[in-house]
C-alpha positions as CSV (number, residue, x, y, z in Angstrom):
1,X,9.6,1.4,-37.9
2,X,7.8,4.9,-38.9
3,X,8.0,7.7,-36.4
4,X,4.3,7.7,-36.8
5,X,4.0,3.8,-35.9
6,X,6.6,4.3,-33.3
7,X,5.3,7.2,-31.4
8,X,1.5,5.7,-31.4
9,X,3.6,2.8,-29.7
10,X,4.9,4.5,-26.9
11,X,1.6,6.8,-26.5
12,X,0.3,2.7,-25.5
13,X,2.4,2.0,-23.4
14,X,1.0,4.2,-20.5
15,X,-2.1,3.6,-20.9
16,X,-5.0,2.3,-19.0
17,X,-8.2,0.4,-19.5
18,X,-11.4,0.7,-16.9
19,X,-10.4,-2.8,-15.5
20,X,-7.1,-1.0,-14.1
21,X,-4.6,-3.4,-16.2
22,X,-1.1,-2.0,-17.4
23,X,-1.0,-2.4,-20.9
24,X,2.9,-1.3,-21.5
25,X,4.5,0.0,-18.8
26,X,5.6,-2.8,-17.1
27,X,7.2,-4.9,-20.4
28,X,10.3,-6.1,-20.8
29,X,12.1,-3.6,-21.8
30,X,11.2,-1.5,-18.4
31,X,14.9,-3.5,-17.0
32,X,18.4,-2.6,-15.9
33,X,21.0,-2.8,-18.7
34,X,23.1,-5.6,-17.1
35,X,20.3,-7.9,-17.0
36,X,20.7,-7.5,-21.2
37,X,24.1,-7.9,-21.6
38,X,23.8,-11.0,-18.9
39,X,21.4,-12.4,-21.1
40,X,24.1,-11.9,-24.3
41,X,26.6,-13.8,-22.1
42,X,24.3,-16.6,-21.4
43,X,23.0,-17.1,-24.8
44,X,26.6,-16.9,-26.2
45,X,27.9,-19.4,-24.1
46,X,24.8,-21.8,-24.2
47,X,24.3,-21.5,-20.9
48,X,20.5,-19.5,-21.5
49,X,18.2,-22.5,-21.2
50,X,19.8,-23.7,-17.7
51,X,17.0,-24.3,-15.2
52,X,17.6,-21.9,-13.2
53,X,15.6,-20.9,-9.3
54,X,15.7,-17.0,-8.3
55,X,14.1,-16.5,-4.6
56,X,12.6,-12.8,-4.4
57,X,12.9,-11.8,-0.8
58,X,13.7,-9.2,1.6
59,X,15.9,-8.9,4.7
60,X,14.7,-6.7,6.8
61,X,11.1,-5.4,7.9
62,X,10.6,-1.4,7.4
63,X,10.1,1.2,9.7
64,X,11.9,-0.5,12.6
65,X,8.6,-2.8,12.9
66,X,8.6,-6.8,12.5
67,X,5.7,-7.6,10.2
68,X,5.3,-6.5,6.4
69,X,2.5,-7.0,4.0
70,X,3.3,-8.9,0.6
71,X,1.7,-6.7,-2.4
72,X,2.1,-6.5,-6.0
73,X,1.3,-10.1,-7.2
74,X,-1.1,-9.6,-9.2
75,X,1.1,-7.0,-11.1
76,X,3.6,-9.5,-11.2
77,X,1.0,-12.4,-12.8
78,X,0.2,-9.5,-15.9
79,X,3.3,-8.7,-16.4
80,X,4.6,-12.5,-17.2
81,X,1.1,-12.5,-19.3
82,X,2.6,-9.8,-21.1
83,X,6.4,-10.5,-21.1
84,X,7.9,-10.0,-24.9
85,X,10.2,-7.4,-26.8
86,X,8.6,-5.5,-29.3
87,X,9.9,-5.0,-32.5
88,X,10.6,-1.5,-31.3
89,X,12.2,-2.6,-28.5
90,X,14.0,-4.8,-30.6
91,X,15.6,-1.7,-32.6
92,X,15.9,0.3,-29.5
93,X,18.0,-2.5,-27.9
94,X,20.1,-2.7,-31.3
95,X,21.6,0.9,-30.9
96,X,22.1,0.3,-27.4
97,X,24.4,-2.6,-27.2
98,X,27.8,-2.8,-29.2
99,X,28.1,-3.4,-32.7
100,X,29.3,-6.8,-32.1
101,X,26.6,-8.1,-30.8
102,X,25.6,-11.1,-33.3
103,X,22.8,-10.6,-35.1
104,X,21.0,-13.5,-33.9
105,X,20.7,-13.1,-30.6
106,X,18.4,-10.2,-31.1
107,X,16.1,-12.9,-33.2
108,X,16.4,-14.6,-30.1
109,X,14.8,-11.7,-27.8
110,X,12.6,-11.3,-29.8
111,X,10.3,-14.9,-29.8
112,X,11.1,-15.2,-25.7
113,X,7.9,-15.6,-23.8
114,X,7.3,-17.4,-20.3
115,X,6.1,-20.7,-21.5
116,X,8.4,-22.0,-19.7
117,X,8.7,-20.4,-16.3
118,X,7.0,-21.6,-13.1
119,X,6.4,-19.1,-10.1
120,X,5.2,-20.1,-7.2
121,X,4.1,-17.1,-4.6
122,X,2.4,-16.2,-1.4
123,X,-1.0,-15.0,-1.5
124,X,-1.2,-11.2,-1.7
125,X,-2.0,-9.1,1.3
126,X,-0.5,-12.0,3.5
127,X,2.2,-10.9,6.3
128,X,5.4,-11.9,5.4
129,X,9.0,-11.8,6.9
130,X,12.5,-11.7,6.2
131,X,14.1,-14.3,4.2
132,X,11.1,-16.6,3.3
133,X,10.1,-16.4,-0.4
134,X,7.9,-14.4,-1.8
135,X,8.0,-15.6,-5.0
136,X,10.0,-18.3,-6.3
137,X,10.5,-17.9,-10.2
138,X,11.8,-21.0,-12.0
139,X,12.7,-21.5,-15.7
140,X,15.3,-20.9,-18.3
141,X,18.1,-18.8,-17.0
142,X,18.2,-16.1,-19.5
143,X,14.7,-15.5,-19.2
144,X,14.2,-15.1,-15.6
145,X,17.0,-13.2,-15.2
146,X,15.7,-10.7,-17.7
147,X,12.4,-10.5,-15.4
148,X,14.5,-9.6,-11.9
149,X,13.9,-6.0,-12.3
150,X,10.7,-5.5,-13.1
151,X,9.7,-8.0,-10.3
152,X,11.3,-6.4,-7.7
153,X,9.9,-3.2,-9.0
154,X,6.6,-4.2,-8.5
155,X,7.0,-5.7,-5.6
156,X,8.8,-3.1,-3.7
157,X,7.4,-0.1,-3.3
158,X,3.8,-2.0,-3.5
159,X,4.6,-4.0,0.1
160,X,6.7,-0.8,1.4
161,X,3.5,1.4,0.9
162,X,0.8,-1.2,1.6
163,X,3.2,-1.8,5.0
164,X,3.0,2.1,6.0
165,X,-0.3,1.8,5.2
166,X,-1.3,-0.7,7.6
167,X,1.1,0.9,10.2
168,X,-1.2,4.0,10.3
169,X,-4.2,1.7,10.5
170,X,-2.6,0.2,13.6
171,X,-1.9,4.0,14.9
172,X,-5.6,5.0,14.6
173,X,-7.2,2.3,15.6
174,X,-9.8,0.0,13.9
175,X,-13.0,2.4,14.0
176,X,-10.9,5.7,12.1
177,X,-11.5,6.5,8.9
178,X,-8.4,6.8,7.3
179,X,-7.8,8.7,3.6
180,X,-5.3,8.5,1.1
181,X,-4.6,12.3,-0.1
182,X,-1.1,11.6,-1.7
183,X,-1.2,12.4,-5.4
184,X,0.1,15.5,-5.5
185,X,3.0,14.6,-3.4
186,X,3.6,11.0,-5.0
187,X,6.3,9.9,-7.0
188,X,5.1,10.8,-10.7
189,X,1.6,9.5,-12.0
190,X,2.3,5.6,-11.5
191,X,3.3,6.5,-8.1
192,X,0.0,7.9,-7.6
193,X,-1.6,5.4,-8.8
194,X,0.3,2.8,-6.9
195,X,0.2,4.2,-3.5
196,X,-3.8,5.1,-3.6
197,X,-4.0,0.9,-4.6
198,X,-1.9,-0.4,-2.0
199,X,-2.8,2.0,0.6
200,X,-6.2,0.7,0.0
201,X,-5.0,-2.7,0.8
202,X,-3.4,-2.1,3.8
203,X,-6.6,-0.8,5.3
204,X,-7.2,3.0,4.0
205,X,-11.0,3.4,3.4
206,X,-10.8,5.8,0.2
207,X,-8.6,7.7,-1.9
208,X,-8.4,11.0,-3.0
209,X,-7.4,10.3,-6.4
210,X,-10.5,9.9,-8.8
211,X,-8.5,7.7,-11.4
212,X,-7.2,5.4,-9.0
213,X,-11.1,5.1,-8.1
214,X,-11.5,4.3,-11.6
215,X,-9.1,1.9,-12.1
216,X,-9.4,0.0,-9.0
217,X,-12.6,0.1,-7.3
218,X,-11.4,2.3,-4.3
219,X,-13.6,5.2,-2.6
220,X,-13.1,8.3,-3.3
221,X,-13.0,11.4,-1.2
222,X,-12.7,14.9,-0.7
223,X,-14.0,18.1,-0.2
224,X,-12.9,21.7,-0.9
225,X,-9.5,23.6,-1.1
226,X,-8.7,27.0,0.8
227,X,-8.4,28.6,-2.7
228,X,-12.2,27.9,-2.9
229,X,-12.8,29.9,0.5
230,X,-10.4,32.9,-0.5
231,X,-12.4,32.9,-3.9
232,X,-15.1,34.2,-2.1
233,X,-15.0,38.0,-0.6
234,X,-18.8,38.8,0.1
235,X,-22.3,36.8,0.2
236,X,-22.8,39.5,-2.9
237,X,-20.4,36.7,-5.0
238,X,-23.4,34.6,-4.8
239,X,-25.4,34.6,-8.2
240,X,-27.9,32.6,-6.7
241,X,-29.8,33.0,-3.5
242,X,-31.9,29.9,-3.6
243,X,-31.9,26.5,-2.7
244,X,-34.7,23.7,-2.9
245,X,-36.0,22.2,0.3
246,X,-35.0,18.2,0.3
247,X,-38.6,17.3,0.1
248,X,-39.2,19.6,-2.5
249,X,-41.8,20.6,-1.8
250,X,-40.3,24.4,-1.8
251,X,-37.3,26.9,-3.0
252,X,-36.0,29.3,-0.2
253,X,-33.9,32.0,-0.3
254,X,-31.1,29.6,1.6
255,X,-28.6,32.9,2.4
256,X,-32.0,34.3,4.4
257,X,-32.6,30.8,6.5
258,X,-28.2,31.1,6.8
259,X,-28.8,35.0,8.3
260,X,-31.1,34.0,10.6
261,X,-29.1,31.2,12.1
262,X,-26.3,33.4,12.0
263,X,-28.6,35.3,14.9
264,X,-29.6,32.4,16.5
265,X,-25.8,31.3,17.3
266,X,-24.3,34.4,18.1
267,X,-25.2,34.0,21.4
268,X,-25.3,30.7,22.2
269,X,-21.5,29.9,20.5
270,X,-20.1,33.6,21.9
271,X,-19.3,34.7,18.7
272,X,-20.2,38.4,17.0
273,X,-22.3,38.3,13.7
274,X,-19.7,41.3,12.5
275,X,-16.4,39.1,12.8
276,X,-17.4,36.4,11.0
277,X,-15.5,36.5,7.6
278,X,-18.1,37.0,5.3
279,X,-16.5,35.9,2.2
280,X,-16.0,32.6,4.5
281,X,-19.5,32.2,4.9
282,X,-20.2,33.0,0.9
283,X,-17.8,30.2,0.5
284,X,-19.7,27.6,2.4
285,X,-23.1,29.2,1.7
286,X,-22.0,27.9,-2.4
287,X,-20.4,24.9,-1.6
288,X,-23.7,23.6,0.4
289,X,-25.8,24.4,-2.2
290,X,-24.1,22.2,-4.7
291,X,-23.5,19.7,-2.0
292,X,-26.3,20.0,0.1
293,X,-26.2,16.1,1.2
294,X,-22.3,16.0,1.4
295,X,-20.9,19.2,3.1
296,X,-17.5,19.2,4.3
297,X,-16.1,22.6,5.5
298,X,-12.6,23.2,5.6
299,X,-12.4,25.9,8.2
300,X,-9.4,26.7,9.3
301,X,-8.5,29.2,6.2
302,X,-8.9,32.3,8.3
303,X,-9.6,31.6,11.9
304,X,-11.1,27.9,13.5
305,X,-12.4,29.3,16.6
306,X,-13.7,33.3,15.5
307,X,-14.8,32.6,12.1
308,X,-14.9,29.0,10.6
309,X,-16.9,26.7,12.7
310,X,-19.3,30.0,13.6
311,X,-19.7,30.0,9.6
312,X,-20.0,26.0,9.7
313,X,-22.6,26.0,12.1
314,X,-24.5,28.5,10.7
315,X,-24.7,27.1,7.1
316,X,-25.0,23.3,8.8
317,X,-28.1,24.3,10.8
318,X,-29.6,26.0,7.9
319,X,-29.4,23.2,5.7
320,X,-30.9,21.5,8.6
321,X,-33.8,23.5,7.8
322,X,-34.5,22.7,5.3
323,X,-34.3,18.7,5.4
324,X,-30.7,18.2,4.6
325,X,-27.5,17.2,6.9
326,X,-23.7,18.4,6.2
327,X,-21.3,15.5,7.1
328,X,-18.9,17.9,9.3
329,X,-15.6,19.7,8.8
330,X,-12.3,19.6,7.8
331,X,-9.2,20.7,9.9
332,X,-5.6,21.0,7.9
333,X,-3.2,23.5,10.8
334,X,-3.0,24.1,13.9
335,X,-2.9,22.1,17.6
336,X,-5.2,19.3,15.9
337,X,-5.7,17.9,20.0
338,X,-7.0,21.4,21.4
339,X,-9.2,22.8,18.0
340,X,-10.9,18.6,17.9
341,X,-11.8,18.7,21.1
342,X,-13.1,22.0,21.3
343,X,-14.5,21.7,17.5
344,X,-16.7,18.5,19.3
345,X,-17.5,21.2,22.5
346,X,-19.5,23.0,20.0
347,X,-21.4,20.9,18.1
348,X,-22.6,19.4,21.2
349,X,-23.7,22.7,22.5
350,X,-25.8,23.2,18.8
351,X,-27.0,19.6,19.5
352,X,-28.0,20.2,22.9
353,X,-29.1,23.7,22.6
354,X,-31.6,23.0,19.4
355,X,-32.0,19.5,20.0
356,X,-30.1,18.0,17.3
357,X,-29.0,15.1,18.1
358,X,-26.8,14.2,15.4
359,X,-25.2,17.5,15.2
360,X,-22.6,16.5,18.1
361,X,-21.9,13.3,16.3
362,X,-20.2,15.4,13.1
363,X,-17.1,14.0,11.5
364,X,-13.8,15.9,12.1
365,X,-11.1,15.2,9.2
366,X,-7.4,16.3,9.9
367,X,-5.2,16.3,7.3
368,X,-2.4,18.5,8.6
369,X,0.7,16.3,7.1
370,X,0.4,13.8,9.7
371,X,2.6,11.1,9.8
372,X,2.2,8.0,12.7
373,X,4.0,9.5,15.5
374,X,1.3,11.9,14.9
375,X,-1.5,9.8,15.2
376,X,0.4,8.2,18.7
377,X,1.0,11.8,19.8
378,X,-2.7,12.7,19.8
379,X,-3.9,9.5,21.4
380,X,-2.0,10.2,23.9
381,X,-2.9,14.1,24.3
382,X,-7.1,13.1,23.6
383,X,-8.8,14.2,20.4
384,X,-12.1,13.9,18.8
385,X,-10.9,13.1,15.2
386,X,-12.6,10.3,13.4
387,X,-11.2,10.9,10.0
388,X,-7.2,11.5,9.2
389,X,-6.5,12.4,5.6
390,X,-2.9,11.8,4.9
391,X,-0.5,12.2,2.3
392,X,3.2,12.9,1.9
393,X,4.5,10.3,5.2
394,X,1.9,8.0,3.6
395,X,2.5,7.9,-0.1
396,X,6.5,8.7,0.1
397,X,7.2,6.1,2.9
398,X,9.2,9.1,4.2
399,X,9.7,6.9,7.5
400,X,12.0,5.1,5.0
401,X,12.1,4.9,1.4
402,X,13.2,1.3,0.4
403,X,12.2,-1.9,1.1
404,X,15.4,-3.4,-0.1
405,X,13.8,-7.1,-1.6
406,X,16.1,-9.0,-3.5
407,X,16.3,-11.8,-5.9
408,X,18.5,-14.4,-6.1
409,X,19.7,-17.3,-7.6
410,X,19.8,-20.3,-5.6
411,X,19.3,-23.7,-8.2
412,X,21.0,-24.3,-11.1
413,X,19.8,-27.4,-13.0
414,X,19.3,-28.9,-9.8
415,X,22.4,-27.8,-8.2
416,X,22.3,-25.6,-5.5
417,X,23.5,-22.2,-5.0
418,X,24.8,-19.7,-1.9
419,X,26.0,-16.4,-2.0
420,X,28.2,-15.6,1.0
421,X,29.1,-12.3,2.7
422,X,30.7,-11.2,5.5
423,X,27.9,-9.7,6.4
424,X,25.1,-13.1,8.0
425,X,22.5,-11.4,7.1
426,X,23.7,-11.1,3.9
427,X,23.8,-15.1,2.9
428,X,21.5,-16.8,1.1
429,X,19.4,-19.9,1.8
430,X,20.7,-22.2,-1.2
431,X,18.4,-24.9,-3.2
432,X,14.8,-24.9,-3.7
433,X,12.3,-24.4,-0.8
434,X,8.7,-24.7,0.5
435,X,7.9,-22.3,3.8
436,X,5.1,-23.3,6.0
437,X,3.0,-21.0,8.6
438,X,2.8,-23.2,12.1
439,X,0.1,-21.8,14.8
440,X,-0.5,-22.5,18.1
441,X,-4.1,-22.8,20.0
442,X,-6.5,-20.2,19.7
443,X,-6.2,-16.8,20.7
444,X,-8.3,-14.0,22.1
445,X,-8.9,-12.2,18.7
446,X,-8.1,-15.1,16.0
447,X,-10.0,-17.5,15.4
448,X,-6.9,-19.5,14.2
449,X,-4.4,-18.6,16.8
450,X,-1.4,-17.1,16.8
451,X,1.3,-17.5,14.2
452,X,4.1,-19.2,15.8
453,X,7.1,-19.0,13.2
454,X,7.7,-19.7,9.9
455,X,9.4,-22.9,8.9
456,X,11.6,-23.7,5.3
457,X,12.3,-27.0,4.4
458,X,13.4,-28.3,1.3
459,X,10.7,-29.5,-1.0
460,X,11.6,-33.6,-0.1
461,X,10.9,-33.1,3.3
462,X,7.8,-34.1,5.1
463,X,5.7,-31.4,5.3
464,X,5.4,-30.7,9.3
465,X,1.7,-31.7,11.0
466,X,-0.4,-31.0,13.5
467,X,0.3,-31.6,17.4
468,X,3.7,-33.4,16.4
469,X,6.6,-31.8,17.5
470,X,8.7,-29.8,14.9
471,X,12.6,-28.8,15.3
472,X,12.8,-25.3,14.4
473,X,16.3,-24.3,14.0
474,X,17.7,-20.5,13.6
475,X,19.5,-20.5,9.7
476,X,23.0,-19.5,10.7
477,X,22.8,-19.6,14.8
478,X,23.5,-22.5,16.4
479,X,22.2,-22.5,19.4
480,X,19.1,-20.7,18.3
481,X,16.1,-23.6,18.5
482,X,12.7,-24.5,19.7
483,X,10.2,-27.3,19.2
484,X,7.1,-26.3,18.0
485,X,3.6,-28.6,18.0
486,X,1.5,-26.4,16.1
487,X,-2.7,-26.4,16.2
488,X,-2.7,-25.8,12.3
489,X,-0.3,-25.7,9.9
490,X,-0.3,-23.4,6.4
491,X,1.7,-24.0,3.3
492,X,2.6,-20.5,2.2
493,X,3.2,-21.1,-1.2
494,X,1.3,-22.0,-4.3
495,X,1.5,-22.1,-7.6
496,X,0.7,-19.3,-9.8
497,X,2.1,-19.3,-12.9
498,X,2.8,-22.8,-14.8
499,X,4.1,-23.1,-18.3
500,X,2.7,-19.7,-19.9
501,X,-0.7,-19.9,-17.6
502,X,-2.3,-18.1,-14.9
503,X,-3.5,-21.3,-12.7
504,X,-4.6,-19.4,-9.7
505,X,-7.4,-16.8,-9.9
506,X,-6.9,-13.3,-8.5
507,X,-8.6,-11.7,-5.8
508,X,-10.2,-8.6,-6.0
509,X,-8.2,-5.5,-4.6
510,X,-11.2,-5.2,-1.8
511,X,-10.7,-9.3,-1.1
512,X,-6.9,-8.6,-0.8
513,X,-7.6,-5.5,1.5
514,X,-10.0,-8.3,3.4
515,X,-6.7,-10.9,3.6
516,X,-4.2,-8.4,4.7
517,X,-6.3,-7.2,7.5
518,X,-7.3,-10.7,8.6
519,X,-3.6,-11.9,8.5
520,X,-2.6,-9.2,10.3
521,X,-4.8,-10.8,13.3
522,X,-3.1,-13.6,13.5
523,X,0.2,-11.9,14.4
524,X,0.7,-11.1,18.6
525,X,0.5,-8.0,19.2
526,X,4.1,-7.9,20.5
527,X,5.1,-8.6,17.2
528,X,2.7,-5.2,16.3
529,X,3.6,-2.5,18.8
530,X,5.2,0.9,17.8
531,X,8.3,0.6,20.5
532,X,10.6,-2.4,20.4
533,X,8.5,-5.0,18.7
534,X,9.4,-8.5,19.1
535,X,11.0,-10.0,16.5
536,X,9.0,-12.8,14.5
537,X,11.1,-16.2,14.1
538,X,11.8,-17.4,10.5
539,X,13.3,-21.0,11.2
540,X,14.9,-23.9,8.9
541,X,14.1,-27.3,9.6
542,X,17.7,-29.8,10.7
543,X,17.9,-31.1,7.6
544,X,17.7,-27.3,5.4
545,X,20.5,-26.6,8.6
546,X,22.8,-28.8,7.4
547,X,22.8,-28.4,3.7
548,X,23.0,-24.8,4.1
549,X,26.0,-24.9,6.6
550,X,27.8,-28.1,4.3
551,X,27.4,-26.2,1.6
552,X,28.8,-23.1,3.0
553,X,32.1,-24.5,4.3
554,X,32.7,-26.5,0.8
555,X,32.5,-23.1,-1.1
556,X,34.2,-20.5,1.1
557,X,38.0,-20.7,0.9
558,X,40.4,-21.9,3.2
559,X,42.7,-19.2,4.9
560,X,46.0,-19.6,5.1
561,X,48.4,-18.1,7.5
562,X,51.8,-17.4,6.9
């Protein structure tokens, strides 16, 4: 291949299209080196066409809560559209592994594609818990073992984020506007671009990142830097005075209408006209005039109380004036609690005083690197904050990094498989599955009722019903069980992928926003809570019991004391 052909190939790869589909990152070749040279040793020993099952599942919720949110399906679905090594990838993967690798075997990369592999998933956005499924990917062996990494990099950090993401829409409360303002602190451009999409569908409102509102449909946000506000030194920086009335019907010199609101305030708000910082004031005075329908001061750059919401006021109220409304003010330091509440003091004294009523009513945006126990800390100490705009804690899961999902093998050509550890948690569930949702009556805010647990049986098994009662055993613990008669009962898996097709269409990332949020109500609140959440119960049915524990003792050795 030419340099030139090659590097117009990897200039591809990262790009994107206005429908906010991959078109090369996530490919084959984006794997770990051992899945490779497994697939070698399979395909020299025969052993690559096996039928082999790999569950893809985690262990353990994040951020010491007991719920997560299953994202990245979708991402998964185009990347099986797209699986196949290119013929660069071919030559790339030729200089890589030893030169004894035959020949042929690189012939065989090369026509693999996913006509044979089957996965069947949960719905995206649903909550999900340890050890049941999220997808289970069936086909030849060498094949889906090739996709393990790039599955469990897409789904990942895509549930971990989407999970903190919900977390801090749990924090603030349903009526918040929450904001994702995390690119700059994100994990490289994909990251970006990731977190803004899942943090949309674990309930953020809008994004600060303008491609990610591009790509995917999300609301974007934002408002001005303090660079803008130290740009400006006097009201002389403005080249023009005017701004045009919203009707029309009139051009005004808008820095006159700001200097005689400036007057009218003084006394009213206790501040003096002379320690206002005029450059400040230039600031907003520019920033309204190209925004008069959308102003959004950030005001703490100098002073909140002396000089920024004075100079907010003044140019708010002017552009009152003259038909327009500013949207309200940004704060990004300081004792958010004390300068909200007394932020809201004020424009209630400008609404009062003038009588405008929607003056007091003015949205307040923090966005002074909160993170959840923030949001808990100020609901606790009383603010008047409707927006938080939040970044770093969001977008790095900072809380905790990982979420550690797995994939595993546990079929064979129909013969099951178990890993064991030392470590319980650590063991697999052998053989192929189906998990099912059970509810029980009606709750207070579902119109379903509450979950209950989830149940896995193996695919032979009667599928369990309504109002019978279902044994719901504990997969290693013994004494761990419960009957359950459930109200309604959901199948949590489906198929997605069958033989090379798509067979399920894909919601929207505004529909799977719309799921997460409504299966998040069906979860008790107990299950919810910050402090010491319950945990939710995962169960096997007797029969899934047994197998597993028969086929533990048959394959772990026999001690033998001497």
């Amino acid at each position: 291949m030419s340099a030139a052909v090659e590097t117009m190939d990897m200039h591809n790869d990262v790009q994107y299209n206005g429908n906010g589909e991959r078109n090369g990152v996530i490919r084959a070749l984006l794997t770990d080196l051992y899945q490779i040279t497994m697939a070698y040793a399979y395909w020299r020993s025969g052993k690559m066409n096996s039928v082999a099952t790999f569950d893809l599942y985690f262990r353990k919720n994040p951020f010491s809560g007991e719920f997560t949110i299953f994202a990245g399906l979708e991402e998964c679905m185009k990347f099986l559209e797209n699986f196949h090594f290119t013929s660069c990838d071919i030559e790339y993967l030729k200089s890589v592994l030893p030169s004894s690798t035959e020949p042929e075997f690189f012939d065989y990369l090369a026509n693999l594609t996913t006509n044979d592999v089957t996965v069947h998933a949960i719905e995206e956005g649903t909550i999900v818990f340890p050890k049941v499924p999220l997808l289970i990917v069936e086909g030849p062996l060498a094949i889906v073992q090739l996709m393990e990494t790039p599955l469990l990099n897409l789904v990942n950090y895509a549930s971990l984020v989407a999970t903190n993401a919900m977390r801090f829409r749990l924090a603030a409360g349903p009526n918040k506007q929450l904001l994702e303002f995390g690119l700059r602190r994100a994990q490289g451009p994909d990251g970006g671009l990731s977190a803004s999409r899942y943090c949309y569908l674990g309930g953020f409102d809008g994004t600060s990142n303008v491609l990610a509102g591009k790509m995917f449909g999300i609301p974007v946000r934002g408002t001005h830097a303090h660079a803008f506000v130290t740009s400006f030194a006097t009201l002389s920086d403005i080249k023009d005075r005017t701004l045009k009335q919203k009707d029309g019907s009139r051009v005004v010199d808008f820095i006159d209408v700001c200097s005689k609101w400036c007057s009218k305030l003084a006394p009213v708000l206790g501040f003096l006209t002379d320690q206002v910082n005029e450059g400040e004031l230039a600031a907003f005075v520019t920033y309204a005039q190209a925004f008069p329908n959308g102003l959004v001061a950030l005001i703490d750059t100098y002073d909140v109380i002396r000089t920024g919401l004075p100079n907010f006021c003044i140019v708010a109220m002017a552009l009152h004036e003259l038909g327009y409304r500013a949207i309200g003010i940004r704060l990004d330091s300081g004792d958010l609690s004390y300068l909200s509440t007394t932020v809201r003091q004020t424009f209630k004294l400008v609404a009062d005083t003038f009588n405008v009523p929607f003056f007091e009513k003015l949205m307040i945006v923090a966005s002074n690197d909160i993170n959840e126990e923030t949001i808990h800390s100020l609901n606790q100490q009383g603010h008047e904050i409707d927006s938080f705009g939040i970044g770093t804690h969001l977008v790095t899961c900072q809380k905790q990094p990982a979420l550690g999902c797995v994939f595993k093998l546990v079929d064979i050509d129909g013969k099951p498989r178990i890993k064991l550890s030392e470590d319980v948690e650590k063991v697999t569930l052998p053989g192929k599955k189906i998990a099912y949702r059970l509810y029980g009556n009606k709750g207070p805010d579902s119109s379903t009722g509450n979950a209950l647990v989830d149940l896995i049986k193996k695919p032979e098994e009667q599928p369990p019903h309504v109002n019978e009662r279902t044994l719901c055993r504990h997969p290693f613990q013994e004494s761990k069980r419960a009957y359950v008669m459930p109200a309604k009962v959901e199948k949590l898996h489906k198929v997605f992928w069958d033989h090379g097709k798509l067979v399920q269409p894909l919601p929207s990332l505004s529909e799977m926003r719309m799921k997460a949020m409504e299966s998040l109500k069906t979860i008790r609140q107990d299950h919810k809570r910050t402090l010491n959440p319950t945990p939710y119960k995962v169960s096997v049915s007797s029969n899934l019991y047994t197998f597993i524990h028969e086929l533990w003792l048959e394959s772990a050795p026999i001690g033998e004391l001497s």
